[in-house]
Structures are given as C-alpha cells and as structure tokens.
C-alpha positions in Angstrom: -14.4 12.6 -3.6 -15.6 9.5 -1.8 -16.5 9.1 2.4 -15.8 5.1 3.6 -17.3 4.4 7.0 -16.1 0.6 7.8 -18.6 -1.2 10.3 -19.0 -4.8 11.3 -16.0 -5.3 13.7 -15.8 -6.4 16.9 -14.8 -9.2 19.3 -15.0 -12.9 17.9 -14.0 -16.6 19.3 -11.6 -18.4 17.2 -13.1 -19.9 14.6 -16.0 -17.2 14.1 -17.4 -15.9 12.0 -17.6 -12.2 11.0 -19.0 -9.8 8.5 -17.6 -6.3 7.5 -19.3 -3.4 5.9 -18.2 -0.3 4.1 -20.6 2.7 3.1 -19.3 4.6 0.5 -20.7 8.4 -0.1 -20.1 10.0 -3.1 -20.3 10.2 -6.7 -20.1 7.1 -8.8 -19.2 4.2 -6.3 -20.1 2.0 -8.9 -17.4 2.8 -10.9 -14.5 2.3 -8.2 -12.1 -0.5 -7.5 -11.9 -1.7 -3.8 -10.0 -3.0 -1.7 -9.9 -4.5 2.1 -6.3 -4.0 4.2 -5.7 -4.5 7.6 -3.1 -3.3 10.1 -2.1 -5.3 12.9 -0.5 -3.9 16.5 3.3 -3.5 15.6 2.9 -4.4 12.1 2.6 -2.5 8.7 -0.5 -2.2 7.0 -0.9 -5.3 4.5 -3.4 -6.6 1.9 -6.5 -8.6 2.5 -8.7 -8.8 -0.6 -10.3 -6.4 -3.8 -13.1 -6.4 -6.0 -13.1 -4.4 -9.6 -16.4 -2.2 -10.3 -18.6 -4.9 -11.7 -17.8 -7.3 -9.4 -16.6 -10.1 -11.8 -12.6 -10.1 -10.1 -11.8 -10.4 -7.4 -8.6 -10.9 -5.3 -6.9 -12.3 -2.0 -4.1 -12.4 0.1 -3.1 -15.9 0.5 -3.6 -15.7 4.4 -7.0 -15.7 4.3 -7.7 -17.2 0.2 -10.7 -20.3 1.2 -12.0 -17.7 4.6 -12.7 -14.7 3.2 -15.0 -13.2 0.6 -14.9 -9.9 -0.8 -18.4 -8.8 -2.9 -20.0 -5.5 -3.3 -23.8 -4.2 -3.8 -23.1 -1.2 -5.8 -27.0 -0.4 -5.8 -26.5 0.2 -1.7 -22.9 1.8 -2.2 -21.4 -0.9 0.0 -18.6 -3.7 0.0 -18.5 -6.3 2.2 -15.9 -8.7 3.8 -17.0 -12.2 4.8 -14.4 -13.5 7.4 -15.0 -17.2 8.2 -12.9 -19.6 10.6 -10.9 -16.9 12.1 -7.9 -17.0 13.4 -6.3 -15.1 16.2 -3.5 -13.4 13.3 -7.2 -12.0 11.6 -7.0 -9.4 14.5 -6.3 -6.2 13.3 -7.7 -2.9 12.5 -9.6 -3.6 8.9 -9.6 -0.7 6.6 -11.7 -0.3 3.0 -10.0 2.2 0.3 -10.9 2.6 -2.9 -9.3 4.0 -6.3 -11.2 5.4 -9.4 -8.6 4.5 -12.1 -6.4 0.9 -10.9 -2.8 0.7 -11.4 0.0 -1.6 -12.4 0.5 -1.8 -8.3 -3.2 -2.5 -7.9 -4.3 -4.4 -5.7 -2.0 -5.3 -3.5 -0.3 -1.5 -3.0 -1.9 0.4 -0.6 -0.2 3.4 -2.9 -2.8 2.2 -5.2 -5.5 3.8 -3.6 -7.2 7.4 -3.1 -9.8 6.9 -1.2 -9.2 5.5 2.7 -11.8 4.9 5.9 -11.3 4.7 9.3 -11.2 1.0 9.9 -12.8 -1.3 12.2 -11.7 -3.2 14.9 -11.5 -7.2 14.8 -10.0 -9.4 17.5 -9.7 -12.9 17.7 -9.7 -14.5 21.2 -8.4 -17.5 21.7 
C-alpha cells in the first residue's frame, strides 16, 4: 500500500513558475513508476508526465514537453513536478499516482495506476 500527499500548488501569474511535490508513505517507493495527471474544471482527467523507478525515463504530454520536468529523490520518497512558463490551460487540479508493476497502457492511462493522491490546486491568472 502506498499514501501520496501532493503539495506545492497554488496561485501563479502567467508565465510562472511553480514546483510540485508528492510524499509517498509506504513500503518500497523506490521501486514504483509515477506519474503526474491533472484534471481541469469541466474536463476529464488527462496526462501530464511519468518517471520509471530509477529515474532514467521519463515521459510528457506534449502540452507541456520543453515546461515541465518530472524527477524523483527516491532516498526522500518524493517526486516532483517542475512547471515553468505557465500558462493559463496549466490550471487544474494536479494529481500524483503511482503503480508497482507498468502496463502496456502505462503511462498515459490513468487505468494504469493503483496508487492515487489528493491533488493540488494550480491556477494560472492572467
């Protein structure tokens, strides 16, 4: 079993700049695959970015490939999100999940995933 608590969020200008945390309890964080979506108001949850256990892959959505960076510290149970230049179509509720053993529909499929937070709030004024 794994506990993600998503911090970081909050209320940026265009532009900004913003960085997203998520604590992971549990046994054997190190070993998980995780992954970043958010969920706009009105709209489905979609994809953001992922990172594999040893931190050596890593993936994007193309909305936000060049602005975003996804890394991990596995030795603090923590991934991160990097948001740079935001836009005001960043805002959304950003959620962390995580998944022991990926998947053909890893990581793009939120079906991929076992493990789910509560999110964290990001809004981009214009």
């Amino acid at each position: 079993q794994v506990q993600l608590v998503e911090s970081g969020g909050g209320l940026v200008q265009t532009g900004g700049s913003l960085r997203l945390s998520c604590a992971a309890s549990g046994r054997a964080f190190s070993s998980y695959a995780m992954g970043w979506f958010r969920q706009a108001p009105g709209k489905e949850r979609e994809f953001v970015a992922a990172i594999l256990w040893s931190g050596t892959s890593t993936y994007y959505a193309d909305s936000v490939k060049g602005r975003f960076t996804i890394s991990r510290d596995n030795a603090k149970n923590t991934v991160y999100l990097q948001m740079n230049s935001l836009k005001p179509e960043d805002t959304a509720v950003y959620c962390c999940a995580a998944v022991g053993q990926p998947r053909s529909t890893w990581p793009k499929s939120s079906g991929a995933y076992a493990y789910w937070g509560q999110g964290t709030r990001v809004t981009v004024s214009t």
